[in-house]
C-alpha angles and dihedrals in degrees: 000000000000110000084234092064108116120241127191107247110211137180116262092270094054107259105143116240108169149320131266138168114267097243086057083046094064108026085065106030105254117191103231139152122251125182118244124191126185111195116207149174110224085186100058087023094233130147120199136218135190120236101218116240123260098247095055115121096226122036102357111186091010123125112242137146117336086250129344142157154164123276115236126229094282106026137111135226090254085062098073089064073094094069088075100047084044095044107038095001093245112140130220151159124220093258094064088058126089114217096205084171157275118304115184119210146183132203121176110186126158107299089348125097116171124183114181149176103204113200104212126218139174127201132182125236138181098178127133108253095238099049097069112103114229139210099230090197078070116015135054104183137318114256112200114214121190108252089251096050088049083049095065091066083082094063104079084202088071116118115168123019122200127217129222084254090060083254106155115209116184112218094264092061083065122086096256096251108159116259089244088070095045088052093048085054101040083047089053101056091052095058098032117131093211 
């Protein structure tokens, strides 16, 4: 996504009030909604996660949600169903995801202030790992992790997460989401009614 790109800035409770480019959004703080959607396997109970490629400005090479991203001026929050077909070429309609809710965070870095309302989703997918096409402009590669290993995310204590494949990522290799948002999601799974 260009910096320039414009982005519709909202209150904290989500009532538009005006547009402004990315790169504005997040110098000064901008509340704004972004689209998060976690992908799983019910049946081999498995959640995957995108290891972000290495080019990317924030975060490049850190696990983070299976495809986000951020809703342009306009858009709705439906929209971002696209950020799944864009990111790991899986396409979906709304009705094939799960909003399991609206988690506002905050992240304050050096020169980088980001203020979001993340809408949640969940989909299901059987689909084979490596079968997933991705956008290598913003993916390196999926990661599954067992539902019980991605539980423990929500456990700030945590301090190393294995993958299925026996992979060992220590916390600092995950986008550094709070625990509180891990465990909503992690909660969530585990409810869902997919």
């Amino acid at each position: 996504m260009s910096e320039q790109e414009l982005i519709m800035v909202t209150d904290q409770a989500g009532h538009p009030l005006f547009t402004a480019s990315r790169n504005r959004v997040h110098a000064e703080g901008l509340w704004h909604e972004t689209f998060h959607c976690f992908v799983v396997n019910r049946e081999q109970r498995i959640v995957l996660l995108q290891e972000r490629a290495t080019g990317k400005k924030d975060f490049p090479n850190c696990l983070d949600i299976t495809a986000a991203g951020h809703l342009l001026a306009g858009e709705t929050v439906a929209d971002g169903v696209r950020e799944l077909e864009e990111e790991l070429g899986l396409v979906r309609t709304m009705d094939q995801l799960e909003h399991v809710g609206i988690f506002l965070e905050e992240l304050t870095l050096p020169g980088f202030i980001d203020r979001e309302r993340t809408q949640v989703f969940l989909t299901e997918s059987n689909q084979a790992i490596f079968d997933y096409h991705l956008q290598a402009t913003e993916v390196k590669r999926l990661v599954a992790f067992s539902f019980d290993a991605f539980a423990t995310l929500g456990d700030e204590t945590t301090t190393e997460v294995v993958s299925i494949e026996g992979e060992r990522f220590g916390r600092n290799r995950f986008v550094p989401h709070p625990p509180e948002y891990w465990a909503m999601v992690e909660r969530s799974i585990e409810q869902s009614s997919m």
